[in-house]
TORDRENKE-478059 format. One record per residue (C-alpha): residue in three letters; z, y negated, x. Coordinates in steps of 0.2 Angstrom, whole numbers, padded with zeros to 4 digits, always signed. Each point is the difference from the previous one (the first is absolute). Layout:
N
ALAZYX ...
//
This chain:
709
UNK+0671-0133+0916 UNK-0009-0006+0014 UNK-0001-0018+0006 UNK-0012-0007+0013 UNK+0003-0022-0005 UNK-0002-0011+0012 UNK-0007+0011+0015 UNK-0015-0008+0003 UNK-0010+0016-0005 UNK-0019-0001-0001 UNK-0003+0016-0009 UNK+0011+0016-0007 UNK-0004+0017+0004 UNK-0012+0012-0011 UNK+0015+0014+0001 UNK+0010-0012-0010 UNK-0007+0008-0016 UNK+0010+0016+0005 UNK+0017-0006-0005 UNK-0003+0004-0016 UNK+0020-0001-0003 UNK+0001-0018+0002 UNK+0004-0013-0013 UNK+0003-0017+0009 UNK-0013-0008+0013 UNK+0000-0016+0008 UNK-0013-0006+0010 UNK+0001-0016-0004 UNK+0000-0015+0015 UNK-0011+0008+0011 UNK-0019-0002+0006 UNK-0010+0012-0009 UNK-0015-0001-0009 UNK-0001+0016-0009 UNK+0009+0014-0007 UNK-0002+0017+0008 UNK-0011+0013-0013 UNK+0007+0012-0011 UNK+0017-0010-0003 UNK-0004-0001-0018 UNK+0004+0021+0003 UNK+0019-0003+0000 UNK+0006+0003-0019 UNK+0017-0004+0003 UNK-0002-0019+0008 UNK+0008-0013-0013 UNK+0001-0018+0013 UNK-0010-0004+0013 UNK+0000-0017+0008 UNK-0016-0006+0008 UNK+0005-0018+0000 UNK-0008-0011+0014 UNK-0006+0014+0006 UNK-0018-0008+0003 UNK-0008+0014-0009 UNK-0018-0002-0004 UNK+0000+0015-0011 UNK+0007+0001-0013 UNK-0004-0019-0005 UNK+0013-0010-0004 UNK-0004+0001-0020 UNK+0006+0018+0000 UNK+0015+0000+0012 UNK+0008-0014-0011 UNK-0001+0012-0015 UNK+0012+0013+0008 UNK+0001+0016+0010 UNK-0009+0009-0016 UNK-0014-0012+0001 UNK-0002+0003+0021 UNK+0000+0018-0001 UNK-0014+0000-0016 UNK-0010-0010+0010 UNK+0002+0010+0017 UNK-0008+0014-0011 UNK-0012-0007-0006 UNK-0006-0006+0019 UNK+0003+0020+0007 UNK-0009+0011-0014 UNK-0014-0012+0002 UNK-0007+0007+0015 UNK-0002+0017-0009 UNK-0006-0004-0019 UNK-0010-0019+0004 UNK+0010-0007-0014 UNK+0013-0014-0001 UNK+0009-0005-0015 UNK+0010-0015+0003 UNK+0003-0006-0019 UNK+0015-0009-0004 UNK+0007-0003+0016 UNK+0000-0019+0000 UNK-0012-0001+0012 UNK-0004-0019+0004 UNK-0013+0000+0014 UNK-0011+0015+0003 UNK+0008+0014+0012 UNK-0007-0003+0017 UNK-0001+0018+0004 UNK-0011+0005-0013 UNK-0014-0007+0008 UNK+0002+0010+0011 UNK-0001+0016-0010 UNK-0022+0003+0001 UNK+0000+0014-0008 UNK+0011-0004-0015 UNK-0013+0005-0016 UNK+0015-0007-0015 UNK+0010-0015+0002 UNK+0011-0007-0013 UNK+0011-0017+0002 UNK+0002-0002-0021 UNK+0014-0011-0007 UNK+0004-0008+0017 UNK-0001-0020+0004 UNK-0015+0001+0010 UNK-0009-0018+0001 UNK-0014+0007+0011 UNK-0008+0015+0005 UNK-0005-0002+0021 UNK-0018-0004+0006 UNK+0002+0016+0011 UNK+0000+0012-0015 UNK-0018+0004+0005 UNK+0007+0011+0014 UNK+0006+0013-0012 UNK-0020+0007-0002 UNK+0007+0019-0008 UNK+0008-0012-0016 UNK-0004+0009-0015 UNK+0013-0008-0013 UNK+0008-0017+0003 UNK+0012-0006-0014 UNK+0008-0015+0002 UNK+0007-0003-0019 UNK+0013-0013-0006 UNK+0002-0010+0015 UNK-0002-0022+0005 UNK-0018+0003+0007 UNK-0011-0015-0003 UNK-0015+0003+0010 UNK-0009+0017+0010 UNK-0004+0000+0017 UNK-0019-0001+0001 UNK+0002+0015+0010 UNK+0005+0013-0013 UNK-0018+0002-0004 UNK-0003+0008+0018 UNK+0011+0016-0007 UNK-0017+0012+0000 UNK+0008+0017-0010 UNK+0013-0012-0011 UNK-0003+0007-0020 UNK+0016-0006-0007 UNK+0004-0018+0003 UNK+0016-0003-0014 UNK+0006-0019+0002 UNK+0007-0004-0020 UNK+0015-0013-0001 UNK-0004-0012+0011 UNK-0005-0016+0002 UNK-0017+0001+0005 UNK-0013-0014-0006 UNK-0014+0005+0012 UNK-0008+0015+0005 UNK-0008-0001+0019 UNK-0017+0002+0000 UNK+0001+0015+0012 UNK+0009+0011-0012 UNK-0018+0003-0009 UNK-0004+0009+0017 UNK+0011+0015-0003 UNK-0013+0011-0006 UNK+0011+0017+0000 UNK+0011-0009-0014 UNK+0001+0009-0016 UNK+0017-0007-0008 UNK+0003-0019+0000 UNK+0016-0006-0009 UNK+0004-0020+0000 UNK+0011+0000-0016 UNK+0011-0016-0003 UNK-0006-0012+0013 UNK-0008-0016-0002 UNK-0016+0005+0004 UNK-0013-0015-0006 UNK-0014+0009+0006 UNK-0011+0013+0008 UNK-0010-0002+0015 UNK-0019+0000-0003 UNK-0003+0015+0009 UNK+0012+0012-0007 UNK-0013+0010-0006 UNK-0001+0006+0017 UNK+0014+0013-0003 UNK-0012+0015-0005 UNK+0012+0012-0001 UNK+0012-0007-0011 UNK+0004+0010-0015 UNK+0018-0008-0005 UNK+0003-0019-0001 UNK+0015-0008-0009 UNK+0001-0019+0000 UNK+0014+0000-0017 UNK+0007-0016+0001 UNK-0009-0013+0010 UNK-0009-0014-0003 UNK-0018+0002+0000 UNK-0011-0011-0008 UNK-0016+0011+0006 UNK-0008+0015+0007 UNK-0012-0003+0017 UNK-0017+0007-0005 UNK+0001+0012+0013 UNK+0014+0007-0008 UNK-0010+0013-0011 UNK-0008+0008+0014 UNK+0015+0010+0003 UNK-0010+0014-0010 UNK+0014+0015+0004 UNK+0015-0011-0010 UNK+0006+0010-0014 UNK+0015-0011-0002 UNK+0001-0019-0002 UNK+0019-0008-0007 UNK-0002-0018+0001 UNK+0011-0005-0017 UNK+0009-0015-0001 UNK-0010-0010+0011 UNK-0011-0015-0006 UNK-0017+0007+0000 UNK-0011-0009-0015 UNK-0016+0009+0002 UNK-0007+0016+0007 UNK-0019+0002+0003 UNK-0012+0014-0003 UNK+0002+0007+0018 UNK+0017+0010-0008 UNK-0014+0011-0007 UNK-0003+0006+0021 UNK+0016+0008+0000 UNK-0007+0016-0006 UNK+0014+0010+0006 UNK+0015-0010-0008 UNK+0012+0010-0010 UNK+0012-0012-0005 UNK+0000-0019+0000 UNK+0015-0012-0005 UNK-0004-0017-0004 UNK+0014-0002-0011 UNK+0009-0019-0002 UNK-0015-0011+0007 UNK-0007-0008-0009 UNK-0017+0005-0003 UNK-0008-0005-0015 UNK-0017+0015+0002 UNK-0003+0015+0010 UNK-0020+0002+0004 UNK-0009+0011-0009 UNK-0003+0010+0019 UNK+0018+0008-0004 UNK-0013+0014-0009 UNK-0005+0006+0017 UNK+0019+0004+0003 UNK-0003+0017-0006 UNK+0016+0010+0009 UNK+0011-0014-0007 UNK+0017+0009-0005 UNK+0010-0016-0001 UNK-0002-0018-0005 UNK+0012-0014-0006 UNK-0007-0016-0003 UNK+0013-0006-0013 UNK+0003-0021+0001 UNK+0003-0011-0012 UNK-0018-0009+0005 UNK-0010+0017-0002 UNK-0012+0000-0012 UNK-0013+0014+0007 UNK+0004+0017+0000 UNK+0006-0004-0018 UNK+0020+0003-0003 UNK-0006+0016-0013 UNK-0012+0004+0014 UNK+0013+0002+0014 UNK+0014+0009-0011 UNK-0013+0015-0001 UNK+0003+0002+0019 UNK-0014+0000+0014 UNK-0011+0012-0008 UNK-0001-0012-0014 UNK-0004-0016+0010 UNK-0015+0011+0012 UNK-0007+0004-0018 UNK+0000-0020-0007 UNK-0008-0006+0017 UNK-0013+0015+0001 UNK-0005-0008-0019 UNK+0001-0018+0005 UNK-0009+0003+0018 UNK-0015+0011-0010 UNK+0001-0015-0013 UNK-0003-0012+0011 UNK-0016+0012+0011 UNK-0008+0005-0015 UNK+0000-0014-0014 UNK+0010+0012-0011 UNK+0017-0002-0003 UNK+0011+0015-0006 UNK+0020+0002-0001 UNK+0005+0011-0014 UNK+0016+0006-0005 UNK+0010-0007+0014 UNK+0012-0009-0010 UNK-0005-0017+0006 UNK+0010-0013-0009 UNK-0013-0013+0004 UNK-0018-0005+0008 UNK-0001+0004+0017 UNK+0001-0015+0010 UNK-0014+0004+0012 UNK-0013+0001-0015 UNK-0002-0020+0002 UNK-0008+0001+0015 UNK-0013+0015-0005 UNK-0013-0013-0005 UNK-0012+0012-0001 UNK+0005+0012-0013 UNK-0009+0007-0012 UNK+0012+0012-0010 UNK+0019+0002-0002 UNK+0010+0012-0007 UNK+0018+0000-0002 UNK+0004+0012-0014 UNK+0014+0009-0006 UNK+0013-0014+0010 UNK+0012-0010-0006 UNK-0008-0017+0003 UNK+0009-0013-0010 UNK-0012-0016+0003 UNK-0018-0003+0005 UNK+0003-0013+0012 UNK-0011-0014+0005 UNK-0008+0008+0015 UNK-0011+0005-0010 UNK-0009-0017+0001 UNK-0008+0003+0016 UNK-0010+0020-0004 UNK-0015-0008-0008 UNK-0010+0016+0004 UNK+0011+0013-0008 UNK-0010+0007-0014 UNK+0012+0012-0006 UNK+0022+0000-0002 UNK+0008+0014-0008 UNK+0018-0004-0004 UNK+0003+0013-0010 UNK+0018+0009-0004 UNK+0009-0014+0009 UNK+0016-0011-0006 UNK-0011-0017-0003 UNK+0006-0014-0010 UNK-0009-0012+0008 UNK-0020-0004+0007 UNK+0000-0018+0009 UNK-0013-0013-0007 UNK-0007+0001+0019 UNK-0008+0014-0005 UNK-0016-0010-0006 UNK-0005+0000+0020 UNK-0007+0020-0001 UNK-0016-0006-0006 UNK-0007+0014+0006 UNK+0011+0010-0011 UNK-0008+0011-0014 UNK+0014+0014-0007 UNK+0017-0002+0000 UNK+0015+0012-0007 UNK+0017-0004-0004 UNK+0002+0012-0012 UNK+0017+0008-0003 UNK+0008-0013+0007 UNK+0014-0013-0009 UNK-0011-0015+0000 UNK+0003-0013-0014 UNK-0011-0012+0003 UNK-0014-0004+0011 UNK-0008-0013+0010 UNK-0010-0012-0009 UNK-0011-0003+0018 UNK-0005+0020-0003 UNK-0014-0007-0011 UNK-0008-0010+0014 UNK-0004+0017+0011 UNK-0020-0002-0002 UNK-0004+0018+0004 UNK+0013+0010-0011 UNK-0006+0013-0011 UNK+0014+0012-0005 UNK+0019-0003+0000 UNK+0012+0014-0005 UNK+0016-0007-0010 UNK+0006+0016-0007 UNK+0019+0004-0001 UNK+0008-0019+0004 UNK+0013-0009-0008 UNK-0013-0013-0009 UNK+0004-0010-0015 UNK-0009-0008-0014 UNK-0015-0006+0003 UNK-0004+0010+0015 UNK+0008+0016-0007 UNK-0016-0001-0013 UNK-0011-0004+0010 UNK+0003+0014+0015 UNK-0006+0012-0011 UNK-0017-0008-0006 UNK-0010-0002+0016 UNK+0000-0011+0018 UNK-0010-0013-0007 UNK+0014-0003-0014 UNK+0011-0002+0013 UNK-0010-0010+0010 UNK-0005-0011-0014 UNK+0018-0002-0006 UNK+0005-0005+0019 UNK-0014-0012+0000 UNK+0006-0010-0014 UNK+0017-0003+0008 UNK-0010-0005+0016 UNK-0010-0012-0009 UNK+0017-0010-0006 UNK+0008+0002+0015 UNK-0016-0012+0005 UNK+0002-0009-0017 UNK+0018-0001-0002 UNK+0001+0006-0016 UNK-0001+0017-0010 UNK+0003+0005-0019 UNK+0001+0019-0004 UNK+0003-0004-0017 UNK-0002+0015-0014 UNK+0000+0011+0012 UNK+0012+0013-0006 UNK+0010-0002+0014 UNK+0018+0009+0000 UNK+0004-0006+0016 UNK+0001-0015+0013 UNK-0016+0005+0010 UNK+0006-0001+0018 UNK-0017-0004+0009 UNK+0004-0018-0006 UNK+0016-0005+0008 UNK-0013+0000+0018 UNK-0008-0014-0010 UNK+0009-0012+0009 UNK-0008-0016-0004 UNK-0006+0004-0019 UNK+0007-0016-0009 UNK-0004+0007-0016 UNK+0005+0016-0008 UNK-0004+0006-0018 UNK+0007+0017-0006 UNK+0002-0003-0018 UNK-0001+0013-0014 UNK+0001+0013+0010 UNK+0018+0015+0000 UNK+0006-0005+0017 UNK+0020+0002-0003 UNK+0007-0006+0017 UNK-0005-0011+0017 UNK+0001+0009+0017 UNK+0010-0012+0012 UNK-0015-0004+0013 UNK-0005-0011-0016 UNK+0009-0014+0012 UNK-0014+0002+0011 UNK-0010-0009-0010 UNK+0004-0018+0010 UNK-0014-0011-0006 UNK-0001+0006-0018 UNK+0001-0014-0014 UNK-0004+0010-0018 UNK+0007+0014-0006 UNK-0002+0009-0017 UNK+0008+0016-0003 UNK+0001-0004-0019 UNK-0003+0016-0012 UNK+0006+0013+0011 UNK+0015+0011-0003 UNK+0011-0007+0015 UNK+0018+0003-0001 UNK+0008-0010+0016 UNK-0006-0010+0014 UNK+0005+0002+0017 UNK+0009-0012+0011 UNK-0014-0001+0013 UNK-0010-0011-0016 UNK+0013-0016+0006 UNK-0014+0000+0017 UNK-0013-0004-0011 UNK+0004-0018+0005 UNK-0019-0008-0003 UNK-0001+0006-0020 UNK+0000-0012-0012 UNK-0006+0007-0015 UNK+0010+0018-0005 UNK-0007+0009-0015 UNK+0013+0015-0006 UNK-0003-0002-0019 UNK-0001+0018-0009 UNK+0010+0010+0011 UNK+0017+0010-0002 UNK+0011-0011+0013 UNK+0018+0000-0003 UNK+0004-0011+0013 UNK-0009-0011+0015 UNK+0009+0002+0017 UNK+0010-0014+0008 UNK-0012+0000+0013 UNK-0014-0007-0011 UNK+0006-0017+0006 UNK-0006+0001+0014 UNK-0017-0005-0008 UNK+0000-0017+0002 UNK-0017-0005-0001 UNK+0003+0005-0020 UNK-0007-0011-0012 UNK-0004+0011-0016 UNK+0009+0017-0003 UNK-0003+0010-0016 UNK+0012+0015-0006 UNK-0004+0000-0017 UNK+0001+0016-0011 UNK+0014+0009+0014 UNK+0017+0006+0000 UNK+0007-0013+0008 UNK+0018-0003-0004 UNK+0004-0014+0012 UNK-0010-0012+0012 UNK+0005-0001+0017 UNK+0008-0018+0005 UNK-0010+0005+0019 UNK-0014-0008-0010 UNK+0007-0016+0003 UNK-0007+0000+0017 UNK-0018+0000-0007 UNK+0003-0021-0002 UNK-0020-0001-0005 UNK+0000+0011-0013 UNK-0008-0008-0018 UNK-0002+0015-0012 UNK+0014+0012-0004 UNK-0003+0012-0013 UNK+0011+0015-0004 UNK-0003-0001-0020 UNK+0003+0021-0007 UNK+0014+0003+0012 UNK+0018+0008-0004 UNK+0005-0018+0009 UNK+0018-0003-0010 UNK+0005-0018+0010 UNK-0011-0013+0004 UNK+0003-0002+0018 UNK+0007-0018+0002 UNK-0006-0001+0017 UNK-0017-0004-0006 UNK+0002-0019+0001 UNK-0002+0002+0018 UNK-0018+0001+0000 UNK-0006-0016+0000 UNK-0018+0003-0003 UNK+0002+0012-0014 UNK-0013-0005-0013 UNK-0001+0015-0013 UNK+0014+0010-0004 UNK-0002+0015-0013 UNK+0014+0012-0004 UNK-0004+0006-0020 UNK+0007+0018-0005 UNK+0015+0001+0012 UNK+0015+0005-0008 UNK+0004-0016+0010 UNK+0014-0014-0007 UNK-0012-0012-0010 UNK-0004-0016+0010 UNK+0004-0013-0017 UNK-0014-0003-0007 UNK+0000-0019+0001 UNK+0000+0001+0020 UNK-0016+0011-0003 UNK-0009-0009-0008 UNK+0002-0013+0014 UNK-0009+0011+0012 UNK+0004+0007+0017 UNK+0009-0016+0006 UNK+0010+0000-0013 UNK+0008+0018+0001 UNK+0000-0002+0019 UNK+0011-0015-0002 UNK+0011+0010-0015 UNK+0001+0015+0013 UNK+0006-0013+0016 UNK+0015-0006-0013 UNK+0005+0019-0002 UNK+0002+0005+0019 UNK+0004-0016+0004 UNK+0015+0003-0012 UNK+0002+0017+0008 UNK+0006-0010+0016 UNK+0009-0014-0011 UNK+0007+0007-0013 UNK-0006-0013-0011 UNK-0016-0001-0012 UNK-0008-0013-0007 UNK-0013+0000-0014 UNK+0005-0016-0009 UNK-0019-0004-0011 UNK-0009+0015+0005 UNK-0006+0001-0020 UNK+0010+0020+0002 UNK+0001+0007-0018 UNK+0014+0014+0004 UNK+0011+0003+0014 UNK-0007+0004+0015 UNK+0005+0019+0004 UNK-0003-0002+0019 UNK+0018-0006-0001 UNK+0007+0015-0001 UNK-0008+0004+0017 UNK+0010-0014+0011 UNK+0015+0004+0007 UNK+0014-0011+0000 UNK-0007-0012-0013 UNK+0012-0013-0001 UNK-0009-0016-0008 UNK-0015+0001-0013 UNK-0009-0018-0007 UNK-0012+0007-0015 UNK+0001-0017-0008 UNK-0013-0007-0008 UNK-0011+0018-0007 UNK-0003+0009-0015 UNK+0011+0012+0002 UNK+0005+0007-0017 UNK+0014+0013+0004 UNK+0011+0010+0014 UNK-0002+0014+0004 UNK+0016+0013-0004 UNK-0002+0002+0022 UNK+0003-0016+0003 UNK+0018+0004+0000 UNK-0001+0011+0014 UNK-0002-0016+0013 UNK+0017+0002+0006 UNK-0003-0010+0015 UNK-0007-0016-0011 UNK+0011-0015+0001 UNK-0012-0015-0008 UNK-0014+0002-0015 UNK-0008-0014-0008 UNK-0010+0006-0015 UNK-0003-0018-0007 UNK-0015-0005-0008 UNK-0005+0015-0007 UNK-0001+0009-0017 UNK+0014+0010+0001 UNK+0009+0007-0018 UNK+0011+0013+0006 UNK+0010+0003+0014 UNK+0003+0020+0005 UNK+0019+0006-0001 UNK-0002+0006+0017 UNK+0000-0017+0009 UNK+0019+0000+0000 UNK-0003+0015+0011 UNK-0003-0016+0014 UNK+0017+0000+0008 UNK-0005-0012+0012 UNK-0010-0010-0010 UNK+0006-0020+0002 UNK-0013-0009-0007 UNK-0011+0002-0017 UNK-0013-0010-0007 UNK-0008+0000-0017 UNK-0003-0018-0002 UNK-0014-0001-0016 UNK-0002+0015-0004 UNK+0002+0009-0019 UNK+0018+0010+0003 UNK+0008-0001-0014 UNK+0015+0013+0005 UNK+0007+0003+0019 UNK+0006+0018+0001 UNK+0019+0000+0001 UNK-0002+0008+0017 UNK-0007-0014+0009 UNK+0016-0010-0007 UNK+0011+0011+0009 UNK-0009+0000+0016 UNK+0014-0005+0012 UNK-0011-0009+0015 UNK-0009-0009-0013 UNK+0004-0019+0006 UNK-0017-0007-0009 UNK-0009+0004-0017 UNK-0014-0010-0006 UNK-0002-0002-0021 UNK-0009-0015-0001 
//
């Protein structure tokens, strides 16, 4: 041990370092200002005290972290002299160490993971600097005079705070690694470009809207990082960068890169990916740099030389970029996997030629009709089902290849005949798209042709007599259409999208193989005639009630078994035909009083379904109505005054029937099975021709009234 406190000592001698045995020292209380060299040499010293002992070195920062932290720091400060490097990471550094400024010949000096807030103005003294890293510190800003560092070729300054670069900084020529990662950088100064000899520059995690144009005269880069900063566009200029290997623009969001990557012909590396990116292509990027050089060659000689040609890249759709090639004359995207022919297409009016060929199309937009200068087009082996209607109005179109698609009837036919067939059939759907209205009748049609559901505004639509067994869904996007025949086809169901057809008013589904209509179809409100004679129709949806307009029902030749009580509710229902239904007879005196009448015969059934009491007192009936049997919980039935001539053996099973006046009629017998009425109170037969009253009505317990007169 050795203890000099409080001696008013203004520096300790060098040979101190020779006590090698020593564990304790205490200096501390004394008037130094520095500690002799080579005391970090004593292995065995555990404590030593240097409390207000006004040293200058080490700073304060390091003596506060223990005898450990003075003696790695002394170290650092000895070997300096002899390698020219100082690594002071980690040591809680808050200021900047004085006495490295000092050090002129240092080449390496690292402060990282410190609390350093500023770097000093007189940095510019250390001219031999080669590698300055400053990493995860406070700094804010750079002293303008770190660009006077002449040799300086690694400047690493990432976790910081930074928002600014000095402009200086572009004046460090000899620079060829640059890292700026996780700052707050919001942008570059405009002459950054000025740093020729930059090959490495990182600037993950920023905030850069932009690059300064001078930036892509830094011709030696061959690595730029900038992901996840907010960089919307890059320009042309990246093409400059010749010597680039990799590039990481990965998390802005950047929508396109410019066609100039192509030039980047040593590109190794590039990430792109964002969820705004729509050029290079996902399927384009997943094939790896060589696979994006390869797309922008094509799409750069596409746009030189008028003719486009990407084949077999796996593109998943049309290149963004081909919008703006206005001066096309050819494109060629074969053997892809293109799912739609978007509406880009609109603006090439001097392509003459599109081969499509081998791709995954099931759709060509109608904007098509702007190639006017269009005169062959293949789509062959492809899974188109339909096509555009505008493809007629292309004034210069001479062959069209349809081969190997997914067509249906009539197109399927037509494919194989010629491009004129085609042509002529699209041209007809064109004219009603104009007219409004189309008939394909007698066509021999097996199925829905698709082309028509882009007829948006067609009002009218006759497809009669034709095999068509079902309706795609997009029928529903038919909005304006008011007539609809579909009779003599061999349809089997209707689809719930037919309850959008809300502007139809007259339906024809007569001669089909329908067993049932969908709920939905009351969503056709606009109804006013609806014909489903000769179907398989077993019941008729009570939906139909919304169609409050509707005058004409007919559903005569159906497998309908109850008339559908709900009727009465159509207000304006004129004509009514039900014949050759297996349906409970209507009586014939209600119809031969017409529509009214069997309306107002059906309103006194439901109403009884809700009631449980029916009245047809003088309804002229001639046998007992068998609808009866179809209201549950019966309990009083008035049939007085008829012409009813007999019971049926059934009528017993009313169990819930409490009052039945039969009066007035021309009753002979009454059925045995009447006493089966155990809750019956009241019977009338009042002037009838009854001669005998089975025994069991006698014994009927609840009976409290029983009319003979």
């Amino acid at each position: 041990c050795l203890h000099f406190q409080g001696n008013n000592l203004l520096e300790l001698p060098a040979s101190l370092r020779h006590l090698q045995a020593m564990t304790d020292l205490r200096v501390n209380d004394n008037q130094l200002t520095a500690l002799p060299p080579g005391l970090w040499t004593m292995k065995h010293l555990q404590f030593l005290d240097v409390a207000n002992a006004n040293l200058r070195v080490p700073p304060e920062d390091v003596v506060a972290k223990g005898t450990k932290a003075v003696l790695a720091y002394l170290k650092v400060v000895d070997a300096s002299s002899s390698t020219l490097k100082v690594d002071m990471s980690a040591m809680g550094l808050r200021s900047f160490p004085p006495e490295v400024l000092h050090m002129t010949s240092l080449t390496e000096l690292k402060l990282t993971n410190n609390y350093l807030t500023r770097l000093p103005s007189e940095i510019d003294k250390m001219l031999c600097l080669l590698r300055l890293q400053v990493a995860f510190n406070q700094l804010t800003s750079l002293p303008s005079s770190i660009g006077h560092l002449p040799v300086l070729n690694k400047l690493i300054l990432d976790g910081n705070q930074l928002t600014m670069l000095p402009a200086t900084i572009c004046m460090l020529s000899s620079l060829n690694q640059l890292r700026i990662n996780n700052n707050s950088l919001a942008s570059l100064p405009p002459s950054f470009g000025k740093m020729i000899g930059l090959e490495e520059l990182q600037l993950n995690d920023n905030s850069l809207k932009d690059l300064p144009a001078s930036f892509f005269e830094i011709s030696n880069l061959r690595a730029l990082r900038a992901a996840r900063n907010k960089l919307t566009f890059i320009g042309g200029d990246l093409g400059r960068l010749t010597r680039l290997e990799e590039l990481d623009l990965e998390g802005n969001p950047l929508r396109v890169l410019p066609l100039e990557v192509a030039f980047l012909r040593k590109l190794k590396t590039l990430k792109v990916q964002n969820e705004h990116n729509i050029s290079p292509p996902q399927e384009i990027l997943a094939g790896g740099s060589a696979a994006v050089l390869r797309f922008y060659r094509c799409m750069l000689q596409g746009r030189s030389s008028g003719k486009l040609e990407v084949v077999s890249q796996s593109l998943q759709s049309f290149p963004l970029e081909i919008g703006d090639m206005r001066h096309l004359q050819s494109i060629n995207l074969r053997d892809n996997e293109i799912s739609i022919v978007p509406d880009v297409l609109g603006n090439l009016g001097s392509v003459t030629s599109m081969d499509l060929r081998r791709n995954h199309l099931v759709e060509i937009h109608s904007s098509i009709a702007g190639m006017t200068a269009l005169e062959r087009l293949d789509v062959s082996d492809n899974r188109l089902a339909k096509l555009p209607f505008s493809l007629s109005q292309l004034p210069n179109i001479q062959d069209i290849k349809l081969a190997g698609n997914r067509f249906l009837q009539p197109l399927s036919g037509l494919v194989e005949q010629s491009t004129a067939t085609v042509l002529a059939y699209l041209r007809s759907l064109h004219i009603a798209f104009i007219e409004g209205k189309l008939s394909l009748t007698k066509q021999g049609l097996g199925t829905f042709p698709p082309e028509i559901t882009d007829l948006h505004s067609i009002a009218s639509l006759d497809l009669s007599q034709n095999n068509i067994i079902g309706l795609p869904p997009g029928i529903a996007s038919l909005s304006c259409l008011g007539y609809l025949d579909l009779s003599n086809n061999q349809l089997q169901s209707l689809p719930a999208e037919i309850g959008h057809l809300n502007t139809v008013k007259e339906l024809i589904l007569c001669h089909n193989l329908l067993t049932r209509l969908p709920d939905e179809i009351g969503g056709m409100i606009s109804l006013s005639s609806i014909d489903v004679r000769f179907n398989k129709l077993e019941l008729i949806p009570e939906t139909l009630a919304s169609a409050q307009g509707l005058k004409s029902l007919r559903f005569d030749n159906n497998e309908i078994i109850a008339m559908p009580t709900w009727l009465w509710q159509l207000v304006y229902l004129e004509q009514l035909t039900f014949e050759s239904n297996p349906i409970t007879a209507i009586p014939g005196g209600i119809q031969s009083r017409g529509t009214r009448a069997i309306l107002g015969y059906l309103k006194i059934l439901d109403n009884a379904r809700q009631s449980g009491v029916l009245g047809l007192s003088g309804y002229e009936l001639e046998s007992f109505p068998s609808e009866i049997f179809l209201i549950p919980g019966i309990q009083v039935i008035d049939l007085s005054k008829n012409r009813i001539s007999s019971l049926p053996e059934d009528v017993g099973q009313l169990s819930t029937l409490r009052s039945m006046d039969l009066s007035d009629n021309s009753l002979e017998i009454l059925p045995e099975s009447i006493g089966n009425l155990s809750l019956l109170q009241e019977l009338n037969i009042d002037r009838n021709f009854v001669r005998a009253i089975p025994t069991t009505v006698l014994s009927m317990r609840a009976m409290v009234t029983l009319s003979l007169v």
